[in-house]
C-alpha positions in Angstrom: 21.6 7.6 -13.1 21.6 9.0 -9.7 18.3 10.4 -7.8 19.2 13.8 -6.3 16.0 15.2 -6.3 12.6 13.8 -5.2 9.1 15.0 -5.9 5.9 13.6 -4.4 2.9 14.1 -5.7 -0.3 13.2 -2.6 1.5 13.8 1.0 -0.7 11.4 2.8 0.5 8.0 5.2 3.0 7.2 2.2 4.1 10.2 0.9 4.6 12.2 4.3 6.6 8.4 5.1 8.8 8.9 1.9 9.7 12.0 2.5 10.4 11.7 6.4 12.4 8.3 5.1 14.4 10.3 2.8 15.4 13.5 5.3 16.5 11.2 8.1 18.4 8.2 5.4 19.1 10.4 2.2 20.2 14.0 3.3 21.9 15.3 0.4 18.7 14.3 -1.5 16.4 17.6 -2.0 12.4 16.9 -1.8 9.4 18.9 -3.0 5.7 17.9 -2.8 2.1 18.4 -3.4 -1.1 17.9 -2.5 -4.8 18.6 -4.2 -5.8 19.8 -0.5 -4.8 22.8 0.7 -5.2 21.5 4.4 -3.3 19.1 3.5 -0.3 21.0 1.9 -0.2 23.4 5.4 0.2 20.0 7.8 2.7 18.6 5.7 4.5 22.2 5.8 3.5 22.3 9.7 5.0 18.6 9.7 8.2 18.8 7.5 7.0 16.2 5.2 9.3 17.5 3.2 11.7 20.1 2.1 9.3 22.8 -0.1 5.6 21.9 -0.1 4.4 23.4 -3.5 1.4 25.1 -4.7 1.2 23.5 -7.6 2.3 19.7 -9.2 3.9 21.6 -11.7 6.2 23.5 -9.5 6.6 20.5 -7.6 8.0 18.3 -10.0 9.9 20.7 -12.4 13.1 20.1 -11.2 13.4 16.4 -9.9 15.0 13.3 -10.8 11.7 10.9 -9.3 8.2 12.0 -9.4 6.2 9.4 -7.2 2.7 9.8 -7.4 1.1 8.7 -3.9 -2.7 9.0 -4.6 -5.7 6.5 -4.9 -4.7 4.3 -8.0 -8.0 5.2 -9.4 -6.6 9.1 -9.1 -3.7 7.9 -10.9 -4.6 8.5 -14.4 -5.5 12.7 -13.8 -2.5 13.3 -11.6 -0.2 12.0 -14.6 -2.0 13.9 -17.2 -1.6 16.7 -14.5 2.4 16.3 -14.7 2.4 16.1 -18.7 5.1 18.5 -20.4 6.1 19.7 -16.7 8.4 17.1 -16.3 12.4 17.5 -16.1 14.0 15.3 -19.6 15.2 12.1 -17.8 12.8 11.9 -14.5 11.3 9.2 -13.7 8.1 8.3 -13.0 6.5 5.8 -10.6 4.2 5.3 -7.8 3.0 3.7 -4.7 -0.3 2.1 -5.7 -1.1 -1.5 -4.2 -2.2 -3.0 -7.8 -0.2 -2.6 -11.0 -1.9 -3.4 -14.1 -4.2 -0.6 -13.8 -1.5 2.1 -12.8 1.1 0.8 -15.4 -1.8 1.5 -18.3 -2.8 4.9 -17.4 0.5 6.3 -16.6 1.8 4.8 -20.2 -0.9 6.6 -21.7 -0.7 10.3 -19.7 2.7 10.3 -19.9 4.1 8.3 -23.0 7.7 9.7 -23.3 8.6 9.6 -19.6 10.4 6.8 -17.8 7.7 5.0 -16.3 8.5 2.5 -13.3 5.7 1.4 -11.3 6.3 0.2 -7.6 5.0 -0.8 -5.1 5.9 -0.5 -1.6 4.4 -3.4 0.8 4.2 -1.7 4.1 1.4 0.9 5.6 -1.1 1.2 8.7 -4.9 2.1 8.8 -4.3 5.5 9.7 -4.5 8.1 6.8 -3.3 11.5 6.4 -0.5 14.0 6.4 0.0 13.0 10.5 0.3 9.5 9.9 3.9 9.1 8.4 6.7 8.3 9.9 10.3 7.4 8.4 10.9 4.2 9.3 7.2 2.6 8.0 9.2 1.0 5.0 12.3 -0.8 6.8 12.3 -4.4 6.3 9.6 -4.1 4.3 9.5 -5.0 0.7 8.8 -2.9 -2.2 8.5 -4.9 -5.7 8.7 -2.8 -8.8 6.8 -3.9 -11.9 9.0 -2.2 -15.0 7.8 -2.2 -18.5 9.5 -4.4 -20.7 11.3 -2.0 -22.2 12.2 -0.3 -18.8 15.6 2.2 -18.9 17.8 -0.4 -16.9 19.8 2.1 -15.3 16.6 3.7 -14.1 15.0 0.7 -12.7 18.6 0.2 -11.1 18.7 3.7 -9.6 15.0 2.9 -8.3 16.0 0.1 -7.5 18.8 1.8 -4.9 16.3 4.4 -3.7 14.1 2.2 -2.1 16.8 0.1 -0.7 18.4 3.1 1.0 14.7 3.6 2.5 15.1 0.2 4.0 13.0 -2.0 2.0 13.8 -5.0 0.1 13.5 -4.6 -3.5 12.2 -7.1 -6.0 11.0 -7.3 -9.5 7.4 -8.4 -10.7 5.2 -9.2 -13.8 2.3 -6.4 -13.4 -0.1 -9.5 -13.6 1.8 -11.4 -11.3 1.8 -8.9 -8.9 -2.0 -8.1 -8.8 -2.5 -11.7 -8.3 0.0 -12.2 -5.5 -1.1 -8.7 -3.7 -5.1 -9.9 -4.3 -4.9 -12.9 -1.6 -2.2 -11.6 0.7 -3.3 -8.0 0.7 -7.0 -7.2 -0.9 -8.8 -10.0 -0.1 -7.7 -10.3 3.6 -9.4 -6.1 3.9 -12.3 -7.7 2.0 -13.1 -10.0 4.7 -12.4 -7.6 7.1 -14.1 -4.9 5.9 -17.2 -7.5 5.6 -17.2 -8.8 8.5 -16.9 -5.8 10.4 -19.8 -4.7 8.4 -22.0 -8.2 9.6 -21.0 -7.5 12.8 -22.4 -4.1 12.6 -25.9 -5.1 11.0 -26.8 -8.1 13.3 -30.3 -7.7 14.9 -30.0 -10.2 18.0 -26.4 -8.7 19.3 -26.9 -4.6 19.7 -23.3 -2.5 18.6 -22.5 -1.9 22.1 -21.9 -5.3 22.8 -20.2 -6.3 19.5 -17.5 -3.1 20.6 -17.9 -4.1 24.9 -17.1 -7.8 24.3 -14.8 -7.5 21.0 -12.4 -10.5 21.3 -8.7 -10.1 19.4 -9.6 -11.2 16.3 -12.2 -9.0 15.4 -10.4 -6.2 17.0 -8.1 -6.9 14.3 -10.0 -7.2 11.6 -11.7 -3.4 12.9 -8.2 -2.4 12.4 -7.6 -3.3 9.1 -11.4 -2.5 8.3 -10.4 1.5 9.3 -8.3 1.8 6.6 -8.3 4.9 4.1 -11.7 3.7 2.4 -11.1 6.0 -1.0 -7.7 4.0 -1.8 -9.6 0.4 -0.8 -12.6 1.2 -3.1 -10.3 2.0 -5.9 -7.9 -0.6 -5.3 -10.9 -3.2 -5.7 -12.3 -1.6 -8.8 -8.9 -1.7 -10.5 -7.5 -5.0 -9.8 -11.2 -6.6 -10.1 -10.3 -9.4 -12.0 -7.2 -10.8 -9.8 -9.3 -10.1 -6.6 -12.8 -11.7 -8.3 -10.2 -14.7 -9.2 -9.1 -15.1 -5.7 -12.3 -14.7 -3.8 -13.9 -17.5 -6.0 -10.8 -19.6 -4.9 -11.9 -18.2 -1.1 -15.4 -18.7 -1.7 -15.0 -22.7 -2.4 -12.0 -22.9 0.7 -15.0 -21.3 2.9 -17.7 -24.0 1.8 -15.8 -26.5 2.1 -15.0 -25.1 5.7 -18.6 -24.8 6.5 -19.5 -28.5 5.3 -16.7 -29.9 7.9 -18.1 -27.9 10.6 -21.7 -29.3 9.4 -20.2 -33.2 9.0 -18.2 -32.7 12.2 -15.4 -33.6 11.0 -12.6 -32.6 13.6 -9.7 -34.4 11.3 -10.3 -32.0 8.3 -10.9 -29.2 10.4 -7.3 -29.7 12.1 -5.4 -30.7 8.9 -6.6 -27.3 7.7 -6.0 -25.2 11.2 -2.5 -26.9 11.4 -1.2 -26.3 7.8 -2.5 -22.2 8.5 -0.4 -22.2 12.1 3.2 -23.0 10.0 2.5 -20.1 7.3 2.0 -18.0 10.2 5.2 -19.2 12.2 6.9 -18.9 8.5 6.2 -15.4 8.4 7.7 -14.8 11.6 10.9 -16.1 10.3 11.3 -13.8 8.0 10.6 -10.7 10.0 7.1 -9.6 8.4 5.8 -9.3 12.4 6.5 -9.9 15.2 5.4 -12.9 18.1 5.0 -10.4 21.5 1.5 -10.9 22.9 -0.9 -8.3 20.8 1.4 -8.2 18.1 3.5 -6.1 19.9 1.2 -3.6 20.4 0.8 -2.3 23.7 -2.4 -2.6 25.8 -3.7 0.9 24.9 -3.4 0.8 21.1 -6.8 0.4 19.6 
């Protein structure tokens, strides 16, 4: 099976990425796309997201080997039933939606003859929109696919090459698994942020100017995270509930027992725990997920 042609459904930060990704690292590949706003669809013409920005998902996706649906996973469900008996004999069907369980259901159901292969690619920014992409978002970044059990083999392998050729590392995952993992490295890490941004925020004794004026680097990092697209964040939590409920109760219990060495004063537990955090930092340094420059890398006038 061999991808020729690429349709993408929601031309936001992922889509616009894919279809930058694919015009600079897969030129003989044609791309169409769509995008419920009609704003939308002109920047991503404006833009070149990709090669024929459609007015409808029907149009979009007539003709092409790989549908990916980039929208909101809770948006998933409609813009499948959206693509039902449109759909070239053969295509396959998958996504970019950052928890599995949820998305693997309701594209089974809307579509129930089409090859169906979730993904999920691990890489993004908090900015949003048509203006945010950029080709090279997914190199050295992994993407792990979540096929069926009964999954067309030589369409997870030909899915399997696609993302590869976009730069990512491919791996295979249980749908489960994959909510679980993506809950405590992913969802819960923009729960926090998102909350304490929020306390921050509501404090009587410390006005908003000075929480912004005197912002040290963490919490100027968590603001980052925090101004992520907050349509895909609320859906993401309401559909991988259970995984994310699971691992904030594990959280929860970490954080109490956190607060009672701080209470106890007891330095020894407080540095066994700082210490065995520091080396899963410096592990992900060694295998390339960031970077060790001052910042992160990111230059003195980033926000």
């Amino acid at each position: 099976m061999t991808i020729r042609s690429v349709a993408i459904i929601g031309l936001g930060l992922l889509g616009g990425s894919i279809g930058l990704a694919i015009r600079e690292k897969l030129s003989e590949v044609t791309t169409t796309g769509f995008d419920a706003d009609a704003d939308v669809r002109g920047r991503a013409t404006a833009n070149g997201l990709v090669g024929a920005v459609c007015d409808t998902a029907a149009q979009a996706v007539a003709s092409a080997d790989l549908v990916i649906l980039c929208v909101p996973v809770g948006a998933m469900g409609d813009a499948a039933r959206g693509l039902a008996g449109c759909l070239k004999e053969g295509a396959i069907v998958s996504d970019v939606g950052s928890s599995k369980r949820s998305v693997v259901s309701a594209l089974e159901e809307a579509l129930p003859d089409a090859i169906v292969i979730p993904a999920h690619p691990v890489a993004g920014t908090e900015r949003s929109g048509p203006d945010a992409g950029f080709a090279t978002l997914f190199e050295g970044r992994w993407c792990i696919l979540t096929p069926p059990k009964n999954a067309d083999t030589d369409a997870v392998s030909a899915l399997t090459l696609f993302w590869q050729e976009l730069g990512a590392t491919v791996e295979l995952m249980d749908p489960d698994h994959h909510d679980l993992v993506l809950a405590v490295t992913s969802h819960i890490p923009h729960l926090i942020a998102y909350t304490i941004v929020g306390t921050a925020s509501d404090l009587e004794d410390v006005t908003r100017g000075e929480v912004i004026k005197y912002s040290a680097g963490g919490f100027r990092d968590f603001t980052r995270i925090a101004a992520s697209d907050p349509v895909m964040w609320r859906d993401v939590f309401l559909n991988n509930r259970d995984a994310v409920l699971e691992m904030l109760g594990r959280f929860t219990e970490d954080l109490t027992a956190m607060q009672r060495a701080i209470r106890d004063g007891d330095g020894d537990r407080l540095l066994e725990i700082f210490s065995r955090t520091r080396a899963i930092r410096q592990a992900i340094l060694e295998q390339g997920q960031d970077v060790a420059k001052p910042d992160f890398g990111r230059g003195s006038k980033e926000v």
